[in-house]
mmCIF file as gemmi writes it, N, C-alpha and C atoms, coordinates in Angstrom:
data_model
loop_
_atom_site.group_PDB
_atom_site.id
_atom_site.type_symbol
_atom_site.label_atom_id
_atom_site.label_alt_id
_atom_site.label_comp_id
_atom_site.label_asym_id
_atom_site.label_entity_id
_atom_site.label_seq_id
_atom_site.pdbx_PDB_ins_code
_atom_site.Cartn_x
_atom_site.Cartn_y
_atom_site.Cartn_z
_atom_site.occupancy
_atom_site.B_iso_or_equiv
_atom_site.pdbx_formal_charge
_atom_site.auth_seq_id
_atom_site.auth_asym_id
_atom_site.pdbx_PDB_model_num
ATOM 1 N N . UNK Axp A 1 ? -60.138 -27.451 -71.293 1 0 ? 1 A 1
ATOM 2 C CA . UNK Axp A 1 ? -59.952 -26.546 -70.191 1 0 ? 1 A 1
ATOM 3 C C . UNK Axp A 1 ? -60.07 -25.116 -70.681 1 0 ? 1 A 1
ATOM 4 N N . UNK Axp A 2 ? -60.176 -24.387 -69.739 1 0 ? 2 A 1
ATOM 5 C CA . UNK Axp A 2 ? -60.41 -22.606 -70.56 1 0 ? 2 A 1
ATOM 6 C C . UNK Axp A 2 ? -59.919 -21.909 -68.873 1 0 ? 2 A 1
ATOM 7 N N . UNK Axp A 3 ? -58.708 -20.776 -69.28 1 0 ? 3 A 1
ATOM 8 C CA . UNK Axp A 3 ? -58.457 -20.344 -68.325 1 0 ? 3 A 1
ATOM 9 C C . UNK Axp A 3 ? -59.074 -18.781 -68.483 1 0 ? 3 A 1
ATOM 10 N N . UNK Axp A 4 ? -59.257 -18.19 -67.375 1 0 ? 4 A 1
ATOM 11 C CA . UNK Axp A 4 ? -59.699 -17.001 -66.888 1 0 ? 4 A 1
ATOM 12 C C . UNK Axp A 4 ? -58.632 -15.722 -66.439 1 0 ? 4 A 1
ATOM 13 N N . UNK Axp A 5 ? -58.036 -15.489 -67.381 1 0 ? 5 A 1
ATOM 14 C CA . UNK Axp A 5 ? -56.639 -14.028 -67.047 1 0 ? 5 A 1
ATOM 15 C C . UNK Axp A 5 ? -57.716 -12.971 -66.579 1 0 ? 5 A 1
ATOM 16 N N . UNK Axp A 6 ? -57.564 -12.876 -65.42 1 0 ? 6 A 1
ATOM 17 C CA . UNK Axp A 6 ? -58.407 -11.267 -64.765 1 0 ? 6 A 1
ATOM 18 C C . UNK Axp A 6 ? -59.307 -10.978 -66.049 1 0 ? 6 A 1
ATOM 19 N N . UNK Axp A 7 ? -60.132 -11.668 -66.837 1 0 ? 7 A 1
ATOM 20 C CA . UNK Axp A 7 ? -61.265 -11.252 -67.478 1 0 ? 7 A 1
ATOM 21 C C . UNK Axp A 7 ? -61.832 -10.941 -66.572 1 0 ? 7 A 1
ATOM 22 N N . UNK Axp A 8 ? -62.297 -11.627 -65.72 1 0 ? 8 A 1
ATOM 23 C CA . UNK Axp A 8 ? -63.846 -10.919 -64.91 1 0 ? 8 A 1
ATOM 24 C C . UNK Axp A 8 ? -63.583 -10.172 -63.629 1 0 ? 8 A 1
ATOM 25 N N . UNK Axp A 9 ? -62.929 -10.392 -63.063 1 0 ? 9 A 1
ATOM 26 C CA . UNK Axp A 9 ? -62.159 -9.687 -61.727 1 0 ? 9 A 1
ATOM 27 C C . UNK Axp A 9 ? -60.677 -9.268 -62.095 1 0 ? 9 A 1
ATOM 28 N N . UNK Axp A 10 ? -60.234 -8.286 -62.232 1 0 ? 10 A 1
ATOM 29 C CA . UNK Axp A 10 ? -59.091 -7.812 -62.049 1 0 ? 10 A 1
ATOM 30 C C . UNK Axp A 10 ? -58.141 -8.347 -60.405 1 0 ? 10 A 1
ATOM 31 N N . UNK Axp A 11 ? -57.259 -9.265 -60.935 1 0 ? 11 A 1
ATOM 32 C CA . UNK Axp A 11 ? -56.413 -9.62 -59.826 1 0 ? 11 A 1
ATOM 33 C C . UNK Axp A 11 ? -56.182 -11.171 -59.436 1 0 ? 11 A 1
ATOM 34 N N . UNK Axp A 12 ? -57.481 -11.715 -60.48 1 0 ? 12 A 1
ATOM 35 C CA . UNK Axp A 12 ? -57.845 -12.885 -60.158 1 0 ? 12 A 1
ATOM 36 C C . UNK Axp A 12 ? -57.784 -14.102 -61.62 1 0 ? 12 A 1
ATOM 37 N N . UNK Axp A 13 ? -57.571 -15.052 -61.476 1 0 ? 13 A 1
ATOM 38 C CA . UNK Axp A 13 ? -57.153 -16.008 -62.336 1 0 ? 13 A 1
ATOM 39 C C . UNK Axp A 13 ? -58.012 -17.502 -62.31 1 0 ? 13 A 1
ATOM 40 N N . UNK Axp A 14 ? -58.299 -18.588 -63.267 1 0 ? 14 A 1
ATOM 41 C CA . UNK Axp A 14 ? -58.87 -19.017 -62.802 1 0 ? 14 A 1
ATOM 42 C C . UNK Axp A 14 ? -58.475 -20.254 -64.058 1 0 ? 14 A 1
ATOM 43 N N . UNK Axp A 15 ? -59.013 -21.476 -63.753 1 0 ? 15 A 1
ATOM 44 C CA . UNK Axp A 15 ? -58.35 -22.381 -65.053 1 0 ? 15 A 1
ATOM 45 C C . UNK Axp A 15 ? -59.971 -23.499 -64.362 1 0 ? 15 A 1
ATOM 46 N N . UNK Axp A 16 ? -60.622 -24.214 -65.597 1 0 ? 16 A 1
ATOM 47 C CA . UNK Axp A 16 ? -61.646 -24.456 -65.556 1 0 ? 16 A 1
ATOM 48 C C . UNK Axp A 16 ? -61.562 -25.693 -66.622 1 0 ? 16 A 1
ATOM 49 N N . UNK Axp A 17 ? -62.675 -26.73 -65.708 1 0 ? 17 A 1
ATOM 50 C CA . UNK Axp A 17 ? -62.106 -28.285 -66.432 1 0 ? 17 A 1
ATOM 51 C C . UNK Axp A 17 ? -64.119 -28.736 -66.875 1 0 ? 17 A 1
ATOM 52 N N . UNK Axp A 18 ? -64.174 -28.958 -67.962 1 0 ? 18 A 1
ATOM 53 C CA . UNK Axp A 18 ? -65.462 -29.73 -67.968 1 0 ? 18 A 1
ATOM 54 C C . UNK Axp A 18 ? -66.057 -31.051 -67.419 1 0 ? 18 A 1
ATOM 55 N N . UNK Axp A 19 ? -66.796 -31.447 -66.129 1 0 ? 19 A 1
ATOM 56 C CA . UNK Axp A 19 ? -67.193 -32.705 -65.859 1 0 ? 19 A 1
ATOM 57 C C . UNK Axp A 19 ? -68.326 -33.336 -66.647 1 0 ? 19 A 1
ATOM 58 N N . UNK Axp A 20 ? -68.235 -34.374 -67.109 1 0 ? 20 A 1
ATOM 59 C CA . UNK Axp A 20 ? -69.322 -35.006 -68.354 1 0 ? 20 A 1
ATOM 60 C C . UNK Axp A 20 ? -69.838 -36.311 -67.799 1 0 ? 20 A 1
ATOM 61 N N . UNK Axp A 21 ? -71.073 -36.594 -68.089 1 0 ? 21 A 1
ATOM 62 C CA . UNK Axp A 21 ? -71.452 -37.843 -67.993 1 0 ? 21 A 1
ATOM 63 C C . UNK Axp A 21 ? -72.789 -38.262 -69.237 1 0 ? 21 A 1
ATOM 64 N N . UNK Axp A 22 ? -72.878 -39.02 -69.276 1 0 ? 22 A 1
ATOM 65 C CA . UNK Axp A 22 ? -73.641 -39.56 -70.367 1 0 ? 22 A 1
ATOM 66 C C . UNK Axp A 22 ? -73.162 -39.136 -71.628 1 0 ? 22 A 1
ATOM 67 N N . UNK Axp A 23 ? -72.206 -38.522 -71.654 1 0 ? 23 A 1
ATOM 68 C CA . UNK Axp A 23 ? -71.487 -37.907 -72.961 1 0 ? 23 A 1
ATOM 69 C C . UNK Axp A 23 ? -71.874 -36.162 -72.913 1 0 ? 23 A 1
ATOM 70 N N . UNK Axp A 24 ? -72.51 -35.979 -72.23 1 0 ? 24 A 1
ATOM 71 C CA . UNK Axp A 24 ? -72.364 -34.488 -71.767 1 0 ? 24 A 1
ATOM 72 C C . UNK Axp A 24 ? -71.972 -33.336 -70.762 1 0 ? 24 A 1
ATOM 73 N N . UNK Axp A 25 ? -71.66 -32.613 -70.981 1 0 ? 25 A 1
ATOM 74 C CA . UNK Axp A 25 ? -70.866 -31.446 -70.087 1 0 ? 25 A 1
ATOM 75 C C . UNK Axp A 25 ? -71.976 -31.111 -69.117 1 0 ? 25 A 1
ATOM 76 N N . UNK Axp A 26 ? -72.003 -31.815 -67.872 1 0 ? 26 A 1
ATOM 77 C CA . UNK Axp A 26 ? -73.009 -31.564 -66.877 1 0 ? 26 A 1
ATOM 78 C C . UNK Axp A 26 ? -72.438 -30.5 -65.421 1 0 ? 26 A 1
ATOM 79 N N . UNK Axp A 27 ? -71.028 -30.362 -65.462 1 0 ? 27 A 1
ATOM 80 C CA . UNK Axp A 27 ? -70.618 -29.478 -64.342 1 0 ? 27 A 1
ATOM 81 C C . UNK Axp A 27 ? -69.34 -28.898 -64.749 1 0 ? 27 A 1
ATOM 82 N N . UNK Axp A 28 ? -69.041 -28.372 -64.171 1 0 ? 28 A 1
ATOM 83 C CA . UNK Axp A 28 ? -67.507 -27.872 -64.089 1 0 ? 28 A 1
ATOM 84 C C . UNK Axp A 28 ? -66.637 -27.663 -62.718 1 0 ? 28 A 1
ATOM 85 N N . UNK Axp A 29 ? -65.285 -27.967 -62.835 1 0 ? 29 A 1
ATOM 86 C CA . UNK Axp A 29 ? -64.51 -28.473 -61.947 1 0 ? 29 A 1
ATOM 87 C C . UNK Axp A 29 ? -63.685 -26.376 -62.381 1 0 ? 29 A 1
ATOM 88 N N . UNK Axp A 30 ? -63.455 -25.672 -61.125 1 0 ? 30 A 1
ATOM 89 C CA . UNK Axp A 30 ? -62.758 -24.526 -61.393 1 0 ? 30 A 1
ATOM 90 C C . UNK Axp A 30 ? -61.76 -24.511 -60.249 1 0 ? 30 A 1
ATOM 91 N N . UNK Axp A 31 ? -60.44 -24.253 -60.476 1 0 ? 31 A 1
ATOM 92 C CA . UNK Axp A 31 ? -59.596 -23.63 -59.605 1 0 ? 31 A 1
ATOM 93 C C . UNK Axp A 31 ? -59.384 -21.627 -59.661 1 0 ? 31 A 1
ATOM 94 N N . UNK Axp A 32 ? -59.724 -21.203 -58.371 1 0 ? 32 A 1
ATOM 95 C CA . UNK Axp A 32 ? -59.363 -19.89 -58.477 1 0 ? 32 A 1
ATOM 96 C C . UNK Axp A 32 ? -58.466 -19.524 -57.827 1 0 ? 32 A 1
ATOM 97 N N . UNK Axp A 33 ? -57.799 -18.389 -57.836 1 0 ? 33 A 1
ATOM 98 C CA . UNK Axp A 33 ? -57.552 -17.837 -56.921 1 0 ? 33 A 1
ATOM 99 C C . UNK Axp A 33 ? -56.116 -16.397 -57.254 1 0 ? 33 A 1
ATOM 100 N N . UNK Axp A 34 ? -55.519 -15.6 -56.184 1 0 ? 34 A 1
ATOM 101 C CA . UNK Axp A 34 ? -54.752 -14.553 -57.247 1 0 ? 34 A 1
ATOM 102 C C . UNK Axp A 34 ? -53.959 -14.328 -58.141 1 0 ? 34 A 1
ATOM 103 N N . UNK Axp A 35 ? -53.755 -13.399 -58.665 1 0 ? 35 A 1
ATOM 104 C CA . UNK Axp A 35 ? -52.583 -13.177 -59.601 1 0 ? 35 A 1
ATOM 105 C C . UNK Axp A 35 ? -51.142 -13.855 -58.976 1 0 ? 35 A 1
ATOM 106 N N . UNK Axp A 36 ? -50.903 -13.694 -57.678 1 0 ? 36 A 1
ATOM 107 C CA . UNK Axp A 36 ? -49.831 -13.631 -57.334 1 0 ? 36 A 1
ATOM 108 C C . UNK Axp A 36 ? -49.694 -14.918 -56.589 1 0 ? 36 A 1
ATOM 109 N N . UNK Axp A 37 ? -51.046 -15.937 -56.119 1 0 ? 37 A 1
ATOM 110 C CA . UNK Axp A 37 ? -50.716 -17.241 -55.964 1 0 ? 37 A 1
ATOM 111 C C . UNK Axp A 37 ? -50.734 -18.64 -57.475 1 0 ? 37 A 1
ATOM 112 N N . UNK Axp A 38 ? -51.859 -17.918 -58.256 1 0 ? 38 A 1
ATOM 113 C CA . UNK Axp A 38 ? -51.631 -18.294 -59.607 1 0 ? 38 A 1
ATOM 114 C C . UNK Axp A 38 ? -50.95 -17.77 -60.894 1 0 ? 38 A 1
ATOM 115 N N . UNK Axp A 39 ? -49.687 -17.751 -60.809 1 0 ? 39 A 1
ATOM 116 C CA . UNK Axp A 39 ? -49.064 -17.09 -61.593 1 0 ? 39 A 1
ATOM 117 C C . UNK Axp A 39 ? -48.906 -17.955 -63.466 1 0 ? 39 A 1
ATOM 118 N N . UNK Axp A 40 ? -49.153 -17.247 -64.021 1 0 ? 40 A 1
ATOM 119 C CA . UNK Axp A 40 ? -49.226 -18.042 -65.532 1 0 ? 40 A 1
ATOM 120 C C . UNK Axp A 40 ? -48.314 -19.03 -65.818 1 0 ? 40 A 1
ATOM 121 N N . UNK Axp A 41 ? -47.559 -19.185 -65.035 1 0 ? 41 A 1
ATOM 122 C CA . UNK Axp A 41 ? -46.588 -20.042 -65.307 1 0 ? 41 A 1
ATOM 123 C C . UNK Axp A 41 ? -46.961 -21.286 -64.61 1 0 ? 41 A 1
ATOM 124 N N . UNK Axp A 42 ? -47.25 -21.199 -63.264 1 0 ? 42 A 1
ATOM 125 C CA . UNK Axp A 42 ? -47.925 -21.904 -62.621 1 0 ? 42 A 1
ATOM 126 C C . UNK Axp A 42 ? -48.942 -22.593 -62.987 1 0 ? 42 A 1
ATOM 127 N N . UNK Axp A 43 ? -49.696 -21.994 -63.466 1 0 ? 43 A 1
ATOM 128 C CA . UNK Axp A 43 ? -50.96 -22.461 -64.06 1 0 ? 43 A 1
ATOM 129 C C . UNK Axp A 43 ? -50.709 -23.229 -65.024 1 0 ? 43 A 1
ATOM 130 N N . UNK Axp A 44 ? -49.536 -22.937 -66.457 1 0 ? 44 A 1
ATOM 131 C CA . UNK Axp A 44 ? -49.267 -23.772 -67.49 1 0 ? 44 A 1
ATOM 132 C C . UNK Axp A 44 ? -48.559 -25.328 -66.884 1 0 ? 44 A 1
ATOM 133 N N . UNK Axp A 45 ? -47.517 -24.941 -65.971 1 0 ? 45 A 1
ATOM 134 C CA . UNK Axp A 45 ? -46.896 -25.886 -65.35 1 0 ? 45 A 1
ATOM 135 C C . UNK Axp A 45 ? -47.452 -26.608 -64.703 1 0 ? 45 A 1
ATOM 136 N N . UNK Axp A 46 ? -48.523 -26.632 -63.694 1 0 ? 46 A 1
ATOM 137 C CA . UNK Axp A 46 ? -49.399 -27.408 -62.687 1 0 ? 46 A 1
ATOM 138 C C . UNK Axp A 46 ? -50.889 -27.706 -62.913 1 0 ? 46 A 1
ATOM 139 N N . UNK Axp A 47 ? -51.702 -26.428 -62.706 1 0 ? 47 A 1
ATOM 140 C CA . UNK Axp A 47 ? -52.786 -25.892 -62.464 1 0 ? 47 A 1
ATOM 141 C C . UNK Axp A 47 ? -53.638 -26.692 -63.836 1 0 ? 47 A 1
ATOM 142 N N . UNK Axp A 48 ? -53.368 -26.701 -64.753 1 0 ? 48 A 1
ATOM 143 C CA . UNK Axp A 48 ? -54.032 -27.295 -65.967 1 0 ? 48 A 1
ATOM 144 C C . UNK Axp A 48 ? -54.588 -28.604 -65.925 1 0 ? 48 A 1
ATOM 145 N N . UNK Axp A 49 ? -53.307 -29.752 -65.852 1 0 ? 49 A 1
ATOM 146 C CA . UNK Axp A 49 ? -52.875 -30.727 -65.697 1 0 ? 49 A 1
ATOM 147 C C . UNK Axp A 49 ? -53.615 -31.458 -64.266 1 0 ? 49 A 1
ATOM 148 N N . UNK Axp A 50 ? -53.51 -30.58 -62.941 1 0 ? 50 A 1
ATOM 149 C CA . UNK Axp A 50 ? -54.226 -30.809 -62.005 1 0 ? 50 A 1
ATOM 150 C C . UNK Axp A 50 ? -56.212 -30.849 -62.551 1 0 ? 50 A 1
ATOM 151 N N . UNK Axp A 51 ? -56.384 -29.332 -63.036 1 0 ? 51 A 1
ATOM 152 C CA . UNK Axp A 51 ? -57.561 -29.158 -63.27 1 0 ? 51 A 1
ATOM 153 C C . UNK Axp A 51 ? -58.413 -30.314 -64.423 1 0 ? 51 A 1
ATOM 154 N N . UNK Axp A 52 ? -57.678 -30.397 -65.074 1 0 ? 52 A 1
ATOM 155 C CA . UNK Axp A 52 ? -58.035 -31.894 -66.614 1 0 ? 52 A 1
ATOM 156 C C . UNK Axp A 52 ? -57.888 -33.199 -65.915 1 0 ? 52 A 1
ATOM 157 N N . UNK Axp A 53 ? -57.114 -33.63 -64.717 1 0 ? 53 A 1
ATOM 158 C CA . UNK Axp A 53 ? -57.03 -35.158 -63.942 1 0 ? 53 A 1
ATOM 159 C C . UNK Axp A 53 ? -58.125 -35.121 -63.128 1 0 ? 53 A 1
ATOM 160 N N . UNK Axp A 54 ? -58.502 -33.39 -62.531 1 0 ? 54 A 1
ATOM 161 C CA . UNK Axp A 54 ? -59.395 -33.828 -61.205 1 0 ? 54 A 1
ATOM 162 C C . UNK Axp A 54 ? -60.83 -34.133 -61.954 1 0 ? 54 A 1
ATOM 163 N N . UNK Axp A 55 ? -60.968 -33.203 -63.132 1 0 ? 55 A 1
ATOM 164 C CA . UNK Axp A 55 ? -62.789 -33.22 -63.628 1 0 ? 55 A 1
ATOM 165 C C . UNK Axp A 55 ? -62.544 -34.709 -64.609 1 0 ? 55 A 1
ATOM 166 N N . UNK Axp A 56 ? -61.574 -35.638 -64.974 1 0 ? 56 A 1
ATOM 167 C CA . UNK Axp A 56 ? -61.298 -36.22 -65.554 1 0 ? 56 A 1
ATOM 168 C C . UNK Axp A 56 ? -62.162 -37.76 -64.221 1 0 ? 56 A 1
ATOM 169 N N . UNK Axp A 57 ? -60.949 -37.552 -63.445 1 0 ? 57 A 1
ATOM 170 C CA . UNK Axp A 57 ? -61.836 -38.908 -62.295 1 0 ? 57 A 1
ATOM 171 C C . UNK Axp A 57 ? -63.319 -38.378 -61.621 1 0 ? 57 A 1
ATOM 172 N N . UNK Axp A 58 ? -63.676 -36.94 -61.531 1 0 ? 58 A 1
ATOM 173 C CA . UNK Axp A 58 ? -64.931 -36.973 -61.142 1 0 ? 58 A 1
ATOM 174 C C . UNK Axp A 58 ? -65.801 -37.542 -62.246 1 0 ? 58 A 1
ATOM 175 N N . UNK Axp A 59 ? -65.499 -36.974 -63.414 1 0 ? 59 A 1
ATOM 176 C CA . UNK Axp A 59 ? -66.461 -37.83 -64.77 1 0 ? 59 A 1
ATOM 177 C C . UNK Axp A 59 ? -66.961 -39.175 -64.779 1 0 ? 59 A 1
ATOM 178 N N . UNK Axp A 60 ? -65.72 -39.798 -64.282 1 0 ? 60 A 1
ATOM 179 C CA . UNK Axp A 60 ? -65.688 -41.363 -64.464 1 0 ? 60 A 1
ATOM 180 C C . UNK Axp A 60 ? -66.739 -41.748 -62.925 1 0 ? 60 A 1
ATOM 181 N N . UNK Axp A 61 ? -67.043 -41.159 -62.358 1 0 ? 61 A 1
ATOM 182 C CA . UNK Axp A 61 ? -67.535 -41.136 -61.259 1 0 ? 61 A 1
ATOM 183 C C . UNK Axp A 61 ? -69.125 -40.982 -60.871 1 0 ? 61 A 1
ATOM 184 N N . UNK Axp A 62 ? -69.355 -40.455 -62.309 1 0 ? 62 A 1
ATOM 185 C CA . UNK Axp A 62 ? -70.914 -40.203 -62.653 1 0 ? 62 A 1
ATOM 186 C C . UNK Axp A 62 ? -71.315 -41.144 -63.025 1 0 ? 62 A 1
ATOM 187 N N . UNK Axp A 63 ? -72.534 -41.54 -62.588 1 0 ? 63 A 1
ATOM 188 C CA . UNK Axp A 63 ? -73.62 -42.721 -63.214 1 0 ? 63 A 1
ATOM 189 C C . UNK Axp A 63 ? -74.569 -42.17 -63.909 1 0 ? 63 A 1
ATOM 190 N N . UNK Axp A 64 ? -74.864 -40.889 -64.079 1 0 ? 64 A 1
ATOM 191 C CA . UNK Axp A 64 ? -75.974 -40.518 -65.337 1 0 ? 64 A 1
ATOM 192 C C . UNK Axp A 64 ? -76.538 -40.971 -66.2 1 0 ? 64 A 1
């Protein structure tokens, strides 16, 4: 996973999951959204964990 602290937008946050098939990184699964609905804590506590289960069953989901 690789999260996004207002690197690219000031205000904005973002936590990012790799989807793979055939053994390669073919998409990505991203949650965004603000500082103040994604708060770092949030993100460590939930947002991660959500983001690594969801690109985790889309993977398994690929026939590539």
């Amino acid at each position: 996973y690789a999260i996004d602290d207002e690197e690219y937008y000031e205000g904005v946050r973002c936590v990012g999951a790799p989807i793979r098939a055939g053994g390669k990184i073919v998409a990505a699964l991203s949650i965004t959204g603000s500082v103040f609905s994604m708060t770092m804590e949030r993100i460590q506590d939930e947002l991660i964990d959500l983001a690594v289960a969801t690109a985790k069953e889309i993977s398994s989901q690929m026939k590539w």
